[in-house]
N, C-alpha and C positions, 0 to 999 in steps of 0.2 A: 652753045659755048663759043664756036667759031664766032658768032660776032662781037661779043665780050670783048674778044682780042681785038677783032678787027676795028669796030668801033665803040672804045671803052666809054667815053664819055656820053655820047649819045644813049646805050643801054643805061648806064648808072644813070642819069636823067628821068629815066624810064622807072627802074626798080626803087629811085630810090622815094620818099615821098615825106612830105614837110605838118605836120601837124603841132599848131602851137597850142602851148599845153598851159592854162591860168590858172595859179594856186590863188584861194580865199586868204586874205590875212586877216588874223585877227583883232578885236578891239584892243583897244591900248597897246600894242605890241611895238616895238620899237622897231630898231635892226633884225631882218630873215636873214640866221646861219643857215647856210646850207651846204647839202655836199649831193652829186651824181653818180652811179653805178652800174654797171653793165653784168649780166648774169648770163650764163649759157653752161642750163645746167646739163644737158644732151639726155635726158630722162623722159619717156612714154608720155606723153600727154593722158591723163586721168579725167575721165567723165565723171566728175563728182555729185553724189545725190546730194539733197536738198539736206540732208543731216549729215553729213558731211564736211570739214571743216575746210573753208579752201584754203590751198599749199600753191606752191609755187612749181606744184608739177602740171598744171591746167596750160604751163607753156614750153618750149624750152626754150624760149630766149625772152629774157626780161630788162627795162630800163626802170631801175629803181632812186630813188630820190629822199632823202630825209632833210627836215628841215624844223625850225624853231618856229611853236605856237605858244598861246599861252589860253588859261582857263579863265574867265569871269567868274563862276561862281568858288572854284577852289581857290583863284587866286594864285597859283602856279604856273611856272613856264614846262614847257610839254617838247617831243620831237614827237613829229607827224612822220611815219614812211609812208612811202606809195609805191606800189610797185604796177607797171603796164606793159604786157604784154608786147614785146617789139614787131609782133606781126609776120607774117611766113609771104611768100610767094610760091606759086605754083607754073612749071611750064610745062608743057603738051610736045615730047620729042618730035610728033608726026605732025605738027605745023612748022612753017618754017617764017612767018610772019609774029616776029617779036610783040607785037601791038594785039596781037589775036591770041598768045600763049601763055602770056604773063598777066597774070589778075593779083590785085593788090589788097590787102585786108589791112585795114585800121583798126584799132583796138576799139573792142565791144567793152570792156568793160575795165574796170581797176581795183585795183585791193590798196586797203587804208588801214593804220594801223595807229594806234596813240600811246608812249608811253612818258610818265610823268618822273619827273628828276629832282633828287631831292629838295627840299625846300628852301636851305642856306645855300643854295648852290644856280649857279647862271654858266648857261652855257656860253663858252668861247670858239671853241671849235669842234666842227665835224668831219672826219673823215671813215669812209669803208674799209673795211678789214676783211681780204677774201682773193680770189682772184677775178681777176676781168675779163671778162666775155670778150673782148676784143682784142684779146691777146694769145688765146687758146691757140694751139697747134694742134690740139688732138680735132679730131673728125668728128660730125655728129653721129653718127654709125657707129663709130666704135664702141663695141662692149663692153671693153675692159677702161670708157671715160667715166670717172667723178669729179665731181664740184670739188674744190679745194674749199677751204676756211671761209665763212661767211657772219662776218657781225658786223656789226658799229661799234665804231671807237667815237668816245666822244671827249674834249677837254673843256673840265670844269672848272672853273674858281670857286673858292669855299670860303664866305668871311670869316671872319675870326669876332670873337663879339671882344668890342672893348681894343681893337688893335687894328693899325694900320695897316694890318700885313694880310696876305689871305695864301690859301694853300691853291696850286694848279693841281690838278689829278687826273688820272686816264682813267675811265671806264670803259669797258668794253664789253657787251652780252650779245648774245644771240639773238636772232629776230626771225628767224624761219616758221617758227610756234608760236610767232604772240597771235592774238586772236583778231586776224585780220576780218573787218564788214567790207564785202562784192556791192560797188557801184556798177549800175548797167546805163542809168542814165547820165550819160556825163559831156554830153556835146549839146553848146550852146547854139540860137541860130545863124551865128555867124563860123560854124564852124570848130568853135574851139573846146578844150576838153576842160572843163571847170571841175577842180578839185577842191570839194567842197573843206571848209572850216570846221574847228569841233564844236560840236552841237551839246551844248551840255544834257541835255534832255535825252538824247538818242543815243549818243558816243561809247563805246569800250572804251575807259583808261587801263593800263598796266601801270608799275611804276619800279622806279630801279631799287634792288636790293642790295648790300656787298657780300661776294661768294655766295653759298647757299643758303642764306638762312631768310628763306622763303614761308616760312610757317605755315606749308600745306596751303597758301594760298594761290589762288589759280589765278590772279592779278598780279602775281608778285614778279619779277624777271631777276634772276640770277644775274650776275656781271661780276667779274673780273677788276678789280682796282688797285691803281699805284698811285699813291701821293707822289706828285713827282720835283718835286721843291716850294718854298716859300717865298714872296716877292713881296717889296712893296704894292699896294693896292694904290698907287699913281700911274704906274705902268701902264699903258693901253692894248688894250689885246689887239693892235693893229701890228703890235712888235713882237710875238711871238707868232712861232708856225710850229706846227704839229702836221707831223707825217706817221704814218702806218704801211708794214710791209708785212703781207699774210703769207709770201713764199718765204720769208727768213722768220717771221715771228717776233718781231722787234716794233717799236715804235719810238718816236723821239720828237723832243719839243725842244724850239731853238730860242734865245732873246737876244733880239740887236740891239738892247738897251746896257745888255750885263755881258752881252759876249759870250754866252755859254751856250754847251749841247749838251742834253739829256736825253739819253739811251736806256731804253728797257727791253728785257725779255719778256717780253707777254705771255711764251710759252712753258715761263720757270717750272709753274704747279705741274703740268702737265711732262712735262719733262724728268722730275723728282718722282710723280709715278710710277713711270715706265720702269726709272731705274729700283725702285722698291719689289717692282713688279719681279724684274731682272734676277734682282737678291734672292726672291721665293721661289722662283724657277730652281735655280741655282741650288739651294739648299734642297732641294727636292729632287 
């Protein structure tokens, strides 16, 4: 730790280490949205059997990444996540040769994930909804750490059939449970980690639902949605911005076209529980 201090740049040099990471794109595909995330969930690492469904407790520090695919044979635009393992170090107190006690691991493998959006609808923007790994103050030790809030927010545009106008809307769902397939082979010979395209033939899709009404289907994904106003469809998504904050539960999309900010409570539903919850305590 003394040379940390002593000579900060030289160790970070050391620990810290560069792998470039190439996603497949797909055919026809226009514009890749995308958005980055950092996870540190401070949870046991889990030796998962082969029946077993892997989770995101196989690490506890993750750089996750979602971004816009699309399908040839469905014909639909898709988000791909990825989540990879950020890697650990190890050092040996009883050496005192930095170069001899720190050993580096690169990611063995990655988890991929497909879900599909609805069909009138093209994605605008992506942002994560949760907290950041690179912000945390709690310790990995501590006992008493959990992960705050973790999904994807995403904003869509919805046509309108017959009209110039189309609706912006937030979704938001969970992604911890969709049914991620474990790549192991993922480094090409030059080094890099190829993240492969969806494979019609081979792939798990999911696809978004509004609120619950999943009809017992194990592909279906629950989410969370606000229509969040109606614009002309000459506007370019290059003039709005969508932000999301998982420690206040709000989200918000701006236009520098029309001048406006739009504010929501992501957490209303959840929030109107509590308090119904409240009431039946209460009476009881």
């Amino acid at each position: 730790s003394s040379q940390l201090f002593d000579e900060p740049r030289k160790v970070m040099s050391k620990v810290m280490e560069k792998t470039e990471v190439f996603v497949e794109e797909s055919l026809g595909q226009n514009d890749v949205i995308s958005a980055t995330h950092s996870r540190f969930s401070g949870k046991t690492v889990d030796e998962l059997t082969k029946d077993e469904e892997p989770t995101f407790t196989r690490s506890p520090h993750w750089t996750v990444f979602a971004s816009t695919c699309s399908s040839q044979k469905e014909n639909c635009q898709m988000i791909q996540i990825v989540a990879l393992p950020a890697g650990s170090s190890k050092v040996d107190d009883a050496e005192e040769d930095l170069d001899a006690t720190l050993t580096q691991h690169r990611p063995s493998f990655y988890m991929s994930a497909f879900v599909q959006i609805p069909r009138d609808c093209e994605v605008s923007k992506i942002q994560f909804y949760g907290d950041d790994g690179n912000s945390t103050l709690t310790s990995e030790v501590s006992p008493s750490f959990e992960e705050g809030r973790q999904s994807l927010g995403l904003l869509l545009k919805r046509t309108r059939n017959g009209s110039d106008a189309l609706d912006e809307e937030i979704w938001l769902f969970q992604y911890d449970d969709l049914k991620f397939a474990v790549h192991e082979d993922l480094y090409d010979r030059n080094g890099r980690i190829i993240i492969h395209k969806f494979n019609d033939s081979m792939d798990r899709c999911s696809y978004l639902t509004k609120g619950d009404n999943v009809d017992d289907n194990d592909e279906a994904v629950s989410s969370n949605w606000r229509c969040v106003r109606t614009k002309p469809s000459s506007i370019p998504n290059s003039l709005s911005s969508f932000v999301l904050s998982g420690s206040r539960g709000v989200g918000g999309v701006t236009c520098s076209r029309t001048n406006t900010i739009d504010l929501l409570d992501l957490e209303e539903d959840e929030d109107d529980e509590d308090d119904e919850d409240e009431d039946e305590n209460s009476e009881e």
